[in-house]
mmCIF file of the C-alpha atoms, coordinates in Angstrom:
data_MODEL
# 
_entry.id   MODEL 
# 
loop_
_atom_site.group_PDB 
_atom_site.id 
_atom_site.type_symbol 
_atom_site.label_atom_id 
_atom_site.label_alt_id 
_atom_site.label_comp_id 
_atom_site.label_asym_id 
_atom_site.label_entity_id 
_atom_site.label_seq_id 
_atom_site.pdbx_PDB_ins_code 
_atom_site.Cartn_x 
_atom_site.Cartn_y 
_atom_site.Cartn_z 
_atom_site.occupancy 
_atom_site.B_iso_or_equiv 
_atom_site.pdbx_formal_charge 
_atom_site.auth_seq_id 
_atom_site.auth_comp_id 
_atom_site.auth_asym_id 
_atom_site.auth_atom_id 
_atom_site.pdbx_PDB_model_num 
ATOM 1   C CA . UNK A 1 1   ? 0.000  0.000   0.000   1.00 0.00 ? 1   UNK A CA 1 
ATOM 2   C CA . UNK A 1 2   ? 2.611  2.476   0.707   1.00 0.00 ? 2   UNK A CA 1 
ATOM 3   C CA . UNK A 1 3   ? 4.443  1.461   -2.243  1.00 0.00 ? 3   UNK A CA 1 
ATOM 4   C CA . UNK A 1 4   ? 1.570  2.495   -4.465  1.00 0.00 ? 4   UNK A CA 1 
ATOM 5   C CA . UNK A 1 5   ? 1.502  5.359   -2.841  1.00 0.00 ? 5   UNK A CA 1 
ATOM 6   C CA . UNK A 1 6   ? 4.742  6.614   -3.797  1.00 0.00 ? 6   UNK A CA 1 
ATOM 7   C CA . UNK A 1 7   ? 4.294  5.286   -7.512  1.00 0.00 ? 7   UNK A CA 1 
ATOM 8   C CA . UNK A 1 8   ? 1.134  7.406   -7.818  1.00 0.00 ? 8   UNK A CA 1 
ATOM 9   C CA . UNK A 1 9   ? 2.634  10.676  -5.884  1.00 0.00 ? 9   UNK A CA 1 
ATOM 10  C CA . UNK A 1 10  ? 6.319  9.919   -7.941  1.00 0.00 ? 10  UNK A CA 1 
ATOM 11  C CA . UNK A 1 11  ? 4.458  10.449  -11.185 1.00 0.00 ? 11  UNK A CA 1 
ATOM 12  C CA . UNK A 1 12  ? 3.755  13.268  -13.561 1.00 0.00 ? 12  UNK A CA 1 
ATOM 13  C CA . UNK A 1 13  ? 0.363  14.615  -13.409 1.00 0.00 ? 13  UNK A CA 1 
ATOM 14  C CA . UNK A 1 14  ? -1.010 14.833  -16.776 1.00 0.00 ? 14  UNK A CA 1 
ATOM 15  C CA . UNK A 1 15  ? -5.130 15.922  -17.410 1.00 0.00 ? 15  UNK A CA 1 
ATOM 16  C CA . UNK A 1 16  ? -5.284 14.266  -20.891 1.00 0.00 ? 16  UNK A CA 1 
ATOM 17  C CA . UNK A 1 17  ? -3.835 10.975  -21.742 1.00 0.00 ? 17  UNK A CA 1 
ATOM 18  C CA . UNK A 1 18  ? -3.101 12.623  -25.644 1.00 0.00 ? 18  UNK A CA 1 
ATOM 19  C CA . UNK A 1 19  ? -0.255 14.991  -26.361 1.00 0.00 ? 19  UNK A CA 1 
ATOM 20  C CA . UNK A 1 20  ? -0.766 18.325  -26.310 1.00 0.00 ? 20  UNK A CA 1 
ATOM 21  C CA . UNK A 1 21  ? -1.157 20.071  -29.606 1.00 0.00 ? 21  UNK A CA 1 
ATOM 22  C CA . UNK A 1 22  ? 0.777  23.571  -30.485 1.00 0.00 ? 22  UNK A CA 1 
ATOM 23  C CA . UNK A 1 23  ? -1.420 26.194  -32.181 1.00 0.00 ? 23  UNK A CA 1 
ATOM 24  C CA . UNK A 1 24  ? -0.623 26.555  -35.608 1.00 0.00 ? 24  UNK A CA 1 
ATOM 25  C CA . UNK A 1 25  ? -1.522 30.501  -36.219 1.00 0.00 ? 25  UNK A CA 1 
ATOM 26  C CA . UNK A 1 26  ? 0.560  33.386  -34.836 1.00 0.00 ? 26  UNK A CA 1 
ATOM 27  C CA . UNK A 1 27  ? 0.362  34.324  -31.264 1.00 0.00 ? 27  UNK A CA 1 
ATOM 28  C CA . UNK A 1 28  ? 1.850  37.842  -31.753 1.00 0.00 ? 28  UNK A CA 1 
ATOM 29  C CA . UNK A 1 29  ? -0.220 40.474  -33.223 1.00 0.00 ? 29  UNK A CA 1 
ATOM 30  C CA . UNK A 1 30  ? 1.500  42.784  -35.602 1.00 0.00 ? 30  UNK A CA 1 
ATOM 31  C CA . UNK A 1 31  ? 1.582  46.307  -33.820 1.00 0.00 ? 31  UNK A CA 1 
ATOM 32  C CA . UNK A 1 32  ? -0.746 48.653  -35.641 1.00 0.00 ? 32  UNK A CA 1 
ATOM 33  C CA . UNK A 1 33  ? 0.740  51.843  -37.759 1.00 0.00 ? 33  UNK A CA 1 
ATOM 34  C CA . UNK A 1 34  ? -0.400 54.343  -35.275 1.00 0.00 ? 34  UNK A CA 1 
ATOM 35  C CA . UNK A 1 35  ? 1.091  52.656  -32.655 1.00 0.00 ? 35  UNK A CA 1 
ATOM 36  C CA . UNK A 1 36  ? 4.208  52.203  -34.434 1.00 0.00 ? 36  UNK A CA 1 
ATOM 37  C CA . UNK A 1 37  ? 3.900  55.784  -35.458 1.00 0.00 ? 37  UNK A CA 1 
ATOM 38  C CA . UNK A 1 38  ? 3.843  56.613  -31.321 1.00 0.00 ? 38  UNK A CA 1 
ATOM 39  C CA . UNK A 1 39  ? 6.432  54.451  -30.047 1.00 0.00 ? 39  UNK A CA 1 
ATOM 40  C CA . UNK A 1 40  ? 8.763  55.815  -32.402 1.00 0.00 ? 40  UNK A CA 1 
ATOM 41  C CA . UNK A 1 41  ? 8.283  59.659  -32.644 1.00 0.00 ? 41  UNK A CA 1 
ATOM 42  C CA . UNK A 1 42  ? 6.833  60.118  -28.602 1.00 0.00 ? 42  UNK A CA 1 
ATOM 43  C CA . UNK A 1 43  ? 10.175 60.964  -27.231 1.00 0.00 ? 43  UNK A CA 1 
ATOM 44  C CA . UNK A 1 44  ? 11.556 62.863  -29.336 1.00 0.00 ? 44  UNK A CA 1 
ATOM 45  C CA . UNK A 1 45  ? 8.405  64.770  -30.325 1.00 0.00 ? 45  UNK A CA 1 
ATOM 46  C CA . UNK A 1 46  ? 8.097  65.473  -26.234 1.00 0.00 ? 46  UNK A CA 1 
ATOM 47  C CA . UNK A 1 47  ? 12.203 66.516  -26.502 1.00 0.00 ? 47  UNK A CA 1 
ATOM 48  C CA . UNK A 1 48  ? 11.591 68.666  -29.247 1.00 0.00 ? 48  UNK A CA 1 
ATOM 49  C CA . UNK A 1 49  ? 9.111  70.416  -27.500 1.00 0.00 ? 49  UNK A CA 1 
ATOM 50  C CA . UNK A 1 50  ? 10.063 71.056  -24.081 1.00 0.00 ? 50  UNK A CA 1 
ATOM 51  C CA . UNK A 1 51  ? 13.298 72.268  -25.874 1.00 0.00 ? 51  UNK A CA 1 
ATOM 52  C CA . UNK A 1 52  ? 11.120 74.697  -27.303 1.00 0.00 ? 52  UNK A CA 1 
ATOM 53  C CA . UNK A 1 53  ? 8.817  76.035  -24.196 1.00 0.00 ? 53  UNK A CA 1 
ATOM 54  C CA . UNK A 1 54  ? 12.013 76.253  -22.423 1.00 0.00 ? 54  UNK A CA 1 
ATOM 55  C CA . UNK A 1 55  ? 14.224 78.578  -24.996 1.00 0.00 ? 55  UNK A CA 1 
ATOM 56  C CA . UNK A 1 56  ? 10.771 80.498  -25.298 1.00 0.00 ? 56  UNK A CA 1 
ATOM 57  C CA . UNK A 1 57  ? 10.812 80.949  -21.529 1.00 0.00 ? 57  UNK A CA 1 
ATOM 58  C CA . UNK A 1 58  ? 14.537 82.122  -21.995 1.00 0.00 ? 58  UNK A CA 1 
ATOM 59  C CA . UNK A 1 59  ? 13.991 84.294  -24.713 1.00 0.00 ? 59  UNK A CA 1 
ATOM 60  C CA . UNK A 1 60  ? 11.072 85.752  -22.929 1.00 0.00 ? 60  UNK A CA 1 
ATOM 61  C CA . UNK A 1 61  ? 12.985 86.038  -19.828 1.00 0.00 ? 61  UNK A CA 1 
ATOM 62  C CA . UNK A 1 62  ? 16.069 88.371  -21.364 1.00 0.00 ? 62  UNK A CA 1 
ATOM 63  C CA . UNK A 1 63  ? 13.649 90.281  -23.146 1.00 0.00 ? 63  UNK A CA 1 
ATOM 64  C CA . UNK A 1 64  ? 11.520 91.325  -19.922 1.00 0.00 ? 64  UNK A CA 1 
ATOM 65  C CA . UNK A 1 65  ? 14.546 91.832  -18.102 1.00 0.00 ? 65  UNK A CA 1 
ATOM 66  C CA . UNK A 1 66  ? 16.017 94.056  -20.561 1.00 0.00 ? 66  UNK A CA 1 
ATOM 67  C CA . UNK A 1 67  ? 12.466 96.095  -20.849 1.00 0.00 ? 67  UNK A CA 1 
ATOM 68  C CA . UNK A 1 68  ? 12.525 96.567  -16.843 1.00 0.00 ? 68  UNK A CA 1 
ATOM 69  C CA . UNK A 1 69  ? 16.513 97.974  -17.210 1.00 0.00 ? 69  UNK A CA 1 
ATOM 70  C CA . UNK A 1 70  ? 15.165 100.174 -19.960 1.00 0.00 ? 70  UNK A CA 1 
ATOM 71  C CA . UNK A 1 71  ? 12.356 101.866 -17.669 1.00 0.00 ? 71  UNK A CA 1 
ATOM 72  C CA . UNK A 1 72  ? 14.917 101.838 -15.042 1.00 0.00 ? 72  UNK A CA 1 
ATOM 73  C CA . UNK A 1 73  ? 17.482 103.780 -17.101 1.00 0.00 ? 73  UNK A CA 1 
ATOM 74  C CA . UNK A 1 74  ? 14.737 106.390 -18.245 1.00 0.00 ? 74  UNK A CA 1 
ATOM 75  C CA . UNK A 1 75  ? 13.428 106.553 -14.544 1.00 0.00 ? 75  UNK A CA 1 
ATOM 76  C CA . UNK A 1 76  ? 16.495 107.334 -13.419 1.00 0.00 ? 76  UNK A CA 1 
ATOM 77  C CA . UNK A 1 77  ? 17.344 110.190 -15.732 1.00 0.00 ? 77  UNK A CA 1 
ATOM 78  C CA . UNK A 1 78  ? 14.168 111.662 -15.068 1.00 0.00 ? 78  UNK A CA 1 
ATOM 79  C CA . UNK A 1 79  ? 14.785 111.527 -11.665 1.00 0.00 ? 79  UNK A CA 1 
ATOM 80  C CA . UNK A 1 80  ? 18.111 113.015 -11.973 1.00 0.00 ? 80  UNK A CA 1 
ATOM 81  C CA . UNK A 1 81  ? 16.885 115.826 -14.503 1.00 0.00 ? 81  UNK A CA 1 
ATOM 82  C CA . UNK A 1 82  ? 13.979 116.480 -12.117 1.00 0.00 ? 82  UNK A CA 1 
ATOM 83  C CA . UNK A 1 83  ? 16.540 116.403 -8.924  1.00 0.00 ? 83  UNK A CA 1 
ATOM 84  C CA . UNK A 1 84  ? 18.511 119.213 -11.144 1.00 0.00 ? 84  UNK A CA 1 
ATOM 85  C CA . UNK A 1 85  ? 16.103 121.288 -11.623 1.00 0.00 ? 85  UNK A CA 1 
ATOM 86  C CA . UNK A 1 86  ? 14.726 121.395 -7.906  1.00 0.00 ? 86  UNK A CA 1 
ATOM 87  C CA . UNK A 1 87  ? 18.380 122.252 -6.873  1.00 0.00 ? 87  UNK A CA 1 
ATOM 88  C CA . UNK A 1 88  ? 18.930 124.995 -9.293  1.00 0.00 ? 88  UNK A CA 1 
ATOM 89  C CA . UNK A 1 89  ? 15.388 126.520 -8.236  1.00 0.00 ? 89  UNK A CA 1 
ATOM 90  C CA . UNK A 1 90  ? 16.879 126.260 -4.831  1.00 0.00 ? 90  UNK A CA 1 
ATOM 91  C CA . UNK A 1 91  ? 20.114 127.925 -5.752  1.00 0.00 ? 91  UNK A CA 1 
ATOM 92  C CA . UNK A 1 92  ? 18.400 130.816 -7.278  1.00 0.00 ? 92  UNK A CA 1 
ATOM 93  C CA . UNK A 1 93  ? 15.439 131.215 -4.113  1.00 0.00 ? 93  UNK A CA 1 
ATOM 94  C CA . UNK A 1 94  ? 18.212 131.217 -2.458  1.00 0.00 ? 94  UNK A CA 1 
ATOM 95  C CA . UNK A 1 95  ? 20.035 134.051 -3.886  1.00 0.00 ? 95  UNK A CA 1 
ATOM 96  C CA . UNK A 1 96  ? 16.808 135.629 -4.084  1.00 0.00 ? 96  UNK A CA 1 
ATOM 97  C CA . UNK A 1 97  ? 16.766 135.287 -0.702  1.00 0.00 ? 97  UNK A CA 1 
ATOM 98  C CA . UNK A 1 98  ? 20.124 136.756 -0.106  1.00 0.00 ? 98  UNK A CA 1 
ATOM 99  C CA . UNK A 1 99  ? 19.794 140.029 -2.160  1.00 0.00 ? 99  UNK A CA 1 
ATOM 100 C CA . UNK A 1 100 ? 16.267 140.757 -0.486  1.00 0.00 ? 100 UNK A CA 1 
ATOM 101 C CA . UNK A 1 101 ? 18.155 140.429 3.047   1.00 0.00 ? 101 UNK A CA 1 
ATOM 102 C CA . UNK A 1 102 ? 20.725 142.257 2.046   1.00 0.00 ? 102 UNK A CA 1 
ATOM 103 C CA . UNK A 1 103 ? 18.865 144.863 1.023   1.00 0.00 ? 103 UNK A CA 1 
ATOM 104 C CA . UNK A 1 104 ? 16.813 145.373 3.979   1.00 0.00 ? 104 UNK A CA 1 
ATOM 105 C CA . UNK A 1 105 ? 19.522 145.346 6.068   1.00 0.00 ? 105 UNK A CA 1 
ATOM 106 C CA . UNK A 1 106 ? 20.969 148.792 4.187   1.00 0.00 ? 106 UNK A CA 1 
# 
């Protein structure tokens, strides 16, 4: 009894008592053209174009930075031309000033 035991567990368990037959059509499918089309142009189409947001973020960066030196430029000669006038006015109230005293003082 324990001898047929082991025979039956030392066997191979097979379901059908006929070989098994291999399928005789293709079990690959051949990818389709789109996705052919996607696999090969995804990367570099995706490259291509963060290449491009980020020189357009570059481009856009220099040219906003060079607008805001522009106005800073102009501000600042303004300011100066404005600062020049206010002293000169000064000077001459001033000298205004200094002739009236003087002359009341006579």
């Amino acid at each position: 009894m324990v001898a047929k035991r082991i025979l039956l567990l030392s066997r191979p368990f097979t379901r059908a008592a006929w070989p098994r037959t291999e399928r005789s059509y293709a079990t690959t499918r051949q990818p389709s053209a789109t996705t052919q089309f996607y696999k090969t142009f995804t990367r570099p189409v995706a490259k291509v174009t963060l290449l491009a947001v980020f020189t357009y973020q570059v481009v856009y960066w220099v040219w906003v930075k060079l607008e805001a030196d522009e106005i800073r430029v102009e501000t600042d000669a303004t300011i100066a031309e404005l600062e020049a006038q206010v002293s000169a006015h000064g000077a001459a109230r001033t000298k205004e000033a200094g002739k009236e005293g003087g002359s009341k003082a006579k």
